[in-house]
PLY file of the C-alpha trace (Angstrom):
ply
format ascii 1.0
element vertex 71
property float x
property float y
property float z
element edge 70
property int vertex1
property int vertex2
end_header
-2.54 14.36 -32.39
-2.08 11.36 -29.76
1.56 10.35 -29.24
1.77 6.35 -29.53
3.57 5.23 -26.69
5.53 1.93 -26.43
4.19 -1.01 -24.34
4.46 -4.86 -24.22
2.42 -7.14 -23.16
3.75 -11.00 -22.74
0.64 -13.41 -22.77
-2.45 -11.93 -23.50
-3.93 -13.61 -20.35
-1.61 -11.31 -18.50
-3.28 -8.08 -16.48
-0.34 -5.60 -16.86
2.02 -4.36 -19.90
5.34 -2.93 -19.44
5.56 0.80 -20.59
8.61 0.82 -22.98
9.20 4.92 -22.50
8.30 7.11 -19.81
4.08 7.93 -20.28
2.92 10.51 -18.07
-0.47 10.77 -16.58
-3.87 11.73 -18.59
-2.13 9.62 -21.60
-4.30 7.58 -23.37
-2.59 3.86 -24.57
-3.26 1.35 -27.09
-2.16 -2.58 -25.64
-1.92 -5.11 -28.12
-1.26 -8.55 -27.50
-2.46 -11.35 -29.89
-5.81 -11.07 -30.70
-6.52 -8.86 -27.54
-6.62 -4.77 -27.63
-6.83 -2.27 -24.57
-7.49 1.27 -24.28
-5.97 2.20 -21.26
-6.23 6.28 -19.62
-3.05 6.21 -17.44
-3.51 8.15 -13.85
-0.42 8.44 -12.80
3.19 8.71 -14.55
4.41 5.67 -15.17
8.60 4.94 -15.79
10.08 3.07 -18.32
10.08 -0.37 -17.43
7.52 -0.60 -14.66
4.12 -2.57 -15.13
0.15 -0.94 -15.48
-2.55 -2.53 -15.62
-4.61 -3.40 -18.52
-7.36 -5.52 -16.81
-8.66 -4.56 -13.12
-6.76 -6.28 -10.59
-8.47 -6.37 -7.44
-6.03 -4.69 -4.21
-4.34 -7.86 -2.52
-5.34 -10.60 -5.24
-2.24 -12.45 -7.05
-2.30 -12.23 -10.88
-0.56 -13.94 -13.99
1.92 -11.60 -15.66
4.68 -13.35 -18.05
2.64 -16.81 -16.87
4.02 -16.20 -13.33
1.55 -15.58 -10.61
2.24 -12.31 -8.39
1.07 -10.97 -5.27
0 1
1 2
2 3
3 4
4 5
5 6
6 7
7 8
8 9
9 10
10 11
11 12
12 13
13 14
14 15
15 16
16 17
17 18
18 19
19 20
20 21
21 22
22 23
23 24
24 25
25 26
26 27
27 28
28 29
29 30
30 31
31 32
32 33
33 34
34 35
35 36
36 37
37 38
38 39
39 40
40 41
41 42
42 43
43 44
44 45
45 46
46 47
47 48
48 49
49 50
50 51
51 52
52 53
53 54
54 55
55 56
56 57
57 58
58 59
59 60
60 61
61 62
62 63
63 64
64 65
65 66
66 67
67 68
68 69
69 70
């Protein structure tokens, strides 16, 4: 059976979710956000409280997360 970890995702134009518990790597995540779902297979462990991605960000590009652009 698949453990359902915790994330939130502010806007669902957003590109990362916030893990809400610790999810180590080879989890597989569900991301809801509105009308918007994401499968996500995390690669590495990821804390609680730190961002992953849910949509490909390319390396260097800025990107909206919480309607705030980011480098």
């Amino acid at each position: 059976m698949n453990k359902a970890y915790k994330t939130v995702m502010m806007q669902p134009n957003d590109k990362v979710a916030i893990a809400l518990m610790n999810i180590p790597a080879g989890s597989h995540v569900q991301v809801t956000c509105k009308d918007q779902k994401y499968s996500i297979e995390i690669k590495e462990n990821i804390e609680f409280g730190h961002k992953f991605a849910v949509k490909p960000i390319s390396r260097g590009k800025t990107f909206l997360n919480m309607e705030k652009l980011l480098a």
